[in-house]
N, C-alpha and C positions, 0 to 999 in steps of 0.2 A: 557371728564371731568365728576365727579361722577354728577349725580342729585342731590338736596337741600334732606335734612331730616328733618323730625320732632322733636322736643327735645326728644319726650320719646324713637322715635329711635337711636338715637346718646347717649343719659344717659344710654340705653340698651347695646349699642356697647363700651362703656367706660368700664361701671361696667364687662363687659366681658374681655377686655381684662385687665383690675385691677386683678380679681380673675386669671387670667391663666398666664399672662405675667407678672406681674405688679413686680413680685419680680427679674423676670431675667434681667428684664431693667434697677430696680434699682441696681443691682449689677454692672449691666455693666456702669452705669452714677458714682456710688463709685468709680469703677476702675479707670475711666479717671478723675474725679475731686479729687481723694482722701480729700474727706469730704463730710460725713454724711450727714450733715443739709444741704450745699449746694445742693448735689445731691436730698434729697426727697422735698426742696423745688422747685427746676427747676423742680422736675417734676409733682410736684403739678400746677405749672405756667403753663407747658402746658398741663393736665388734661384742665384748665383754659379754655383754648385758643381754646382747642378741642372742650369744648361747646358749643361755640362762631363760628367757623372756619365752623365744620363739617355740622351745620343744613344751612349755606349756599353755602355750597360747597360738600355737601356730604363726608360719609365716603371715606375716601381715598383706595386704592386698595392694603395698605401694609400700615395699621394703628399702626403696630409698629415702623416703619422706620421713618416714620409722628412724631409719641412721640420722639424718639431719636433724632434727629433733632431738634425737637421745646426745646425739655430741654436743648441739646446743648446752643443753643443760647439765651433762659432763664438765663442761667449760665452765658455767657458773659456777658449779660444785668444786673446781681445781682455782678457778679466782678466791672463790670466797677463802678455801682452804689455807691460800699463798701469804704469804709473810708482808709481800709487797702489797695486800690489802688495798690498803689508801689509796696507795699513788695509782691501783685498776678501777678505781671507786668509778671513775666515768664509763669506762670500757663494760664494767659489769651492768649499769644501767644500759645505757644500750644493748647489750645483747639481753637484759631480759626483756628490754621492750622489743627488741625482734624476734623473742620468743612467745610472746605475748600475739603476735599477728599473726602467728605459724605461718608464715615465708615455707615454700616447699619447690624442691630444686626440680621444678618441672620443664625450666624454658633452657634446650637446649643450646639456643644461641646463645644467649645472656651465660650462660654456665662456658661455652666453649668460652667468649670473650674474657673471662674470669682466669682458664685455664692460659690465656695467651699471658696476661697480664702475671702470670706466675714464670711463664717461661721467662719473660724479659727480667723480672724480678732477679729469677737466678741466675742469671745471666749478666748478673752487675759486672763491670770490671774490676771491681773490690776483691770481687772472688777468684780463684784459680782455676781455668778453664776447664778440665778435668774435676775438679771436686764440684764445676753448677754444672757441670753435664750428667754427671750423676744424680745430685740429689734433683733436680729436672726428671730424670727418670724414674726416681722412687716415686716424687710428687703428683709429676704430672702421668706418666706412662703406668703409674700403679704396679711397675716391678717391684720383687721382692730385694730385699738386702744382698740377701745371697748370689741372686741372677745379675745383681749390678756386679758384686764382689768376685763373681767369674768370669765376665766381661773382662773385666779390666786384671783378672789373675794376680790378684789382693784376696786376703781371708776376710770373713767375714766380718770378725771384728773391726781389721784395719777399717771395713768400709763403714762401717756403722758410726765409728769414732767419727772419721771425716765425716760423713753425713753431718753427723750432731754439731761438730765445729762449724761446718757453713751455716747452720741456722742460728749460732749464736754469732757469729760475724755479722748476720745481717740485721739479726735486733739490735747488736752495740754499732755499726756502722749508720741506722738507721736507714737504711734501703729502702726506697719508697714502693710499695704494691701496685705499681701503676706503669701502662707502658708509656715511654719516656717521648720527647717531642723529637721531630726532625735531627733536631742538634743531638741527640744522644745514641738513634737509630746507631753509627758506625761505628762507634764502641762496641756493638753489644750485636749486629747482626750476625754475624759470621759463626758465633756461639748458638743463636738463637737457632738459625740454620740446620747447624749442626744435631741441635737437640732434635728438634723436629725429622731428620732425617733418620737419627737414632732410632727414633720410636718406631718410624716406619719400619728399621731394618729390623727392629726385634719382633713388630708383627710378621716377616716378609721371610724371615727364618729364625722361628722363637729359640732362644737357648731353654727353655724350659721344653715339659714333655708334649705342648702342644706346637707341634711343629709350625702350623699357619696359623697366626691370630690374626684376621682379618678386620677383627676391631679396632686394633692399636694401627692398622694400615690408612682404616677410615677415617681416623682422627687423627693421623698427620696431616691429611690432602687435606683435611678439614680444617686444621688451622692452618696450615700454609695457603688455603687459598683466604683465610679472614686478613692474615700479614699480607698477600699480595694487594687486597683491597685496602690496606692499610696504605701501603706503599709501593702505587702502582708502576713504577716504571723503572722497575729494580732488576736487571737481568739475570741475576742468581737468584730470587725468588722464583720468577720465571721457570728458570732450567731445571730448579727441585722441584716444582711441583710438575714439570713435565715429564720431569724423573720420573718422579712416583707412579703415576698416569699411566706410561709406558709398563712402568714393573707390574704396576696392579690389572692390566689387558690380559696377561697370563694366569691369572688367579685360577681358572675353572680348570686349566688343565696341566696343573702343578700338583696336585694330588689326586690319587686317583683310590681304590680301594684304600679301607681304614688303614691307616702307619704304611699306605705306599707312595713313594716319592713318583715322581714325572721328570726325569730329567729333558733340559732344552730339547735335545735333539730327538727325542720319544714323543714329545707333546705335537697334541692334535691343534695345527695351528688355524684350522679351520674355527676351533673353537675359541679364540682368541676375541678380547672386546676390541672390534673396528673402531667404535664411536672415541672408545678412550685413546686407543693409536692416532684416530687424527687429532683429538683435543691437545695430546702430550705433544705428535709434530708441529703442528700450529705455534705452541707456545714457545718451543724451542726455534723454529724460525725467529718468531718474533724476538726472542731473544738476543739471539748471534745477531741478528742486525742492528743490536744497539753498538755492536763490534768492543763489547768487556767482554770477552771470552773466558768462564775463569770455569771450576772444578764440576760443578754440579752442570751447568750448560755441558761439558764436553762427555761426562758420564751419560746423561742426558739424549748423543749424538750415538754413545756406541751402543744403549737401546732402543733408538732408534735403527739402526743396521740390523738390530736384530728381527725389530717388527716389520720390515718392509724386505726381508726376505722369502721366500718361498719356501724355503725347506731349509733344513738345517746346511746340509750341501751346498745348497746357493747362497749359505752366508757370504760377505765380503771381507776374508777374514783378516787381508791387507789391509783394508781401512779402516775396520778397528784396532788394528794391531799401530797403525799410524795416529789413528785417535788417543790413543794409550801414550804411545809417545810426547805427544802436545800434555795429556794429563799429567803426565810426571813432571816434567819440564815448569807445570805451573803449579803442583805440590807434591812435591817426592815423597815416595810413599811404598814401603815394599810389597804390601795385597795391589797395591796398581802394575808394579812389575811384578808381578805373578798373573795375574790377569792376561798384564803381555805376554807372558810366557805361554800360558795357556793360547791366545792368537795367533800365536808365530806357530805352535805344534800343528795347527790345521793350515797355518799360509804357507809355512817352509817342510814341515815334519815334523816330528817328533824328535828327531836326531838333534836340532840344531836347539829347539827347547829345552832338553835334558842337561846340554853345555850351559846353559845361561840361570839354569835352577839351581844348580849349585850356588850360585852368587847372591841368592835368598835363603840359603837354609835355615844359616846361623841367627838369622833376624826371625824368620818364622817357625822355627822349631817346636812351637807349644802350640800353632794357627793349626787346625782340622783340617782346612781346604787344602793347605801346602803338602798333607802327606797323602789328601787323596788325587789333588793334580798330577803328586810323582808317582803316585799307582798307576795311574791312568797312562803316563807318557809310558813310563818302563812295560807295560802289560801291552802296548800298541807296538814298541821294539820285540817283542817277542822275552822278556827278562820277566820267566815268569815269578820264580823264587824271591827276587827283587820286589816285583810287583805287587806279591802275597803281601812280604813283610811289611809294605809301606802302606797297603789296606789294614794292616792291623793297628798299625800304628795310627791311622786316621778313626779306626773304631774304639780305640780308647779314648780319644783325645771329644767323639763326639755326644752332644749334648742331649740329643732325643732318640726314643726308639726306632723313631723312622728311619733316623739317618744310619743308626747302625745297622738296621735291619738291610737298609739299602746298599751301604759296600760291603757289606758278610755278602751281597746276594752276588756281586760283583767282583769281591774276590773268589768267591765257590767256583764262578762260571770258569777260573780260569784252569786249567790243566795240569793236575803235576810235572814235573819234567820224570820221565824213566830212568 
């Protein structure tokens, strides 16, 4: 039998497996109770109970089997409780008979398949494409309320409200838990997509204090490559998961010391994953030659330029800045003309970016990157007072201590003027 814990040990072993599990369990508690609010409140009851359980009995030795279980019969305990009794009377039998076999969420295929099946779920067209992308992220990505409701620069209640609404939309809409046939695929990819890209980005630069989650990285490719095998001859799947590929070849040399950032042009690109640059090119050829050129393919093209250059110096930073062009053109988008702007400071200079940043401010005024890109150009013109203020303004606006630690290091370096 485990030994007793301490609460900070047990709050430390929860909030872990929250951030790494937290989303696959919840998917697999949707699949068997088909509902939303049921399923994340069972498993908040035994979050509850783990508190409570574990510091006198210790962690258990398969502390996800432990959660499935306990939310199991959480759920029994909130059926039986619920007014609507009767009309669960079937639903509560089966789930005690599935409680009865102790089913335990070991098979992580079967559990990711589970998690896709929640993506498409919220991903109905009933819903508003912003409120399934969100709760997609609570569900599946296992983000916090709060981390969604900063994303998107909503309080936290607005987002919890929303949250709660789409999951009652889809109980009275009656949303099937299932991903949908060929005939439904076009409704519903381009959101799907989307989510799936999401989660990568929040791995890939967490808005929380853990700068890289590599987990939430590995379970995008992860279901994005189950959707390409789903629907193999799809050239946006294709080009997102070449995406990712490409982004995730830089992972060993994106942080370096504890809370130190790696910026592009510092990383040892020696130390870059080959295997994964050719899988991402590969895929992205194969793409473009189906000649649907659309957003994630062309993203796709300008990390590739980046992996098949030699130094930062020998990037080509014309034909990303070209690439950028075709990007916008097929979804305008002002982080994409910032982007450009950013291209055009190393193909033309700095001089001719700084004119063209302005006609971004007013859209990105609350964006972190837009006030550390203008740091960066004005600090490259020689503007150093200019450049300070506009590092300050990107250290407030950022979300981890990394990043702040990283432009305080990069406004220090610059010089006062006499």
């Amino acid at each position: 039998m485990p030994a007793a814990a301490t609460a900070d040990v047990v709050a430390e072993a929860i909030e872990k497996i929250v951030r790494h599990d937290g989303g696959r369990l919840l998917s697999l508690l949707v699949a068997i109770l088909r509902d939303f609010q049921l399923a994340e409140d069972s498993f908040q009851d035994a979050l509850e109970s783990a508190l409570l359980h574990w510091q006198r009995s210790g962690v258990p030795a398969s502390p996800s089997a432990w959660l499935m279980r306990t939310a199991q019969r959480k759920a029994i305990d909130r059926i039986r409780r619920a007014a609507s009794f009767r009309t669960k009377s079937a639903e509560l039998a089966a789930l005690i008979a599935l409680d009865n076999e102790a089913i335990e969420p070991a098979e992580d295929n079967a559990i990711a398949d589970e998690r896709l099946k929640l993506i498409f779920t919220c991903c109905h067209p009933a819903l508003e494409r912003q409120t399934s992308v969100a709760l997609t992220l609570r569900s599946i990505g296992g983000l916090k309320t709060e981390e969604i409701a900063r994303a998107y620069l909503v309080s936290h209640d607005s987002m919890a409200q929303r949250l709660v609404r789409a999951r009652h939309k889809i109980v009275r809409a009656g949303i099937p838990y299932e991903v949908p046939g060929p005939e439904g695929w076009r409704d519903r990819l381009d959101a799907v997509l989307a989510v799936i890209y999401l989660i990568f980005n929040e791995g890939y630069a967490a808005s929380s204090e853990q700068h890289l989650r590599v987990d939430l990285c590995e379970e995008a490719i992860r279901l994005c490559r189950i959707l390409l095998a789903l629907i193999p001859h799809e050239a946006e799947v294709e080009g997102l998961l070449a995406l990712m590929l490409l982004h995730r070849s830089r992972f060993v040399t994106r942080m370096g010391a504890p809370g130190e950032i790696i910026t592009l042009e510092r990383q040892n690109r020696s130390g870059w994953d080959r295997k994964g640059i050719e899988e991402g090119a590969a895929l992205l050829v194969r793409a473009l030659r189906r000649g649907r050129p659309g957003s994630y393919q062309l993203q796709a093209a300008i990390a590739a330029v980046h992996a098949e250059a030699e130094s930062f110096a020998a990037t080509d930073w014309q034909e990303i800045a070209l690439i950028y062009d075709a990007l916008i053109a097929v979804q305008p988008n002002p982080v994409f003309e910032l982007n450009r702007i950013v291209a055009l400071s190393y193909a033309k200079g700095p001089e001719a970016a700084l004119t063209r940043l302005g006609l971004v401010g007013a859209a990105l005024a609350s964006y972190q990157p837009y006030h550390a890109v203008r740091a960066d150009i004005l600090a490259r013109l020689g503007e150093v007072t200019l450049a300070r203020e506009a590092f300050d303004a990107a250290i407030r606006l950022s979300g981890t201590d990394a990043e702040r630690k990283y432009l305080m290091g990069r406004r220090d370096e610059l010089a006062m003027p006499e």
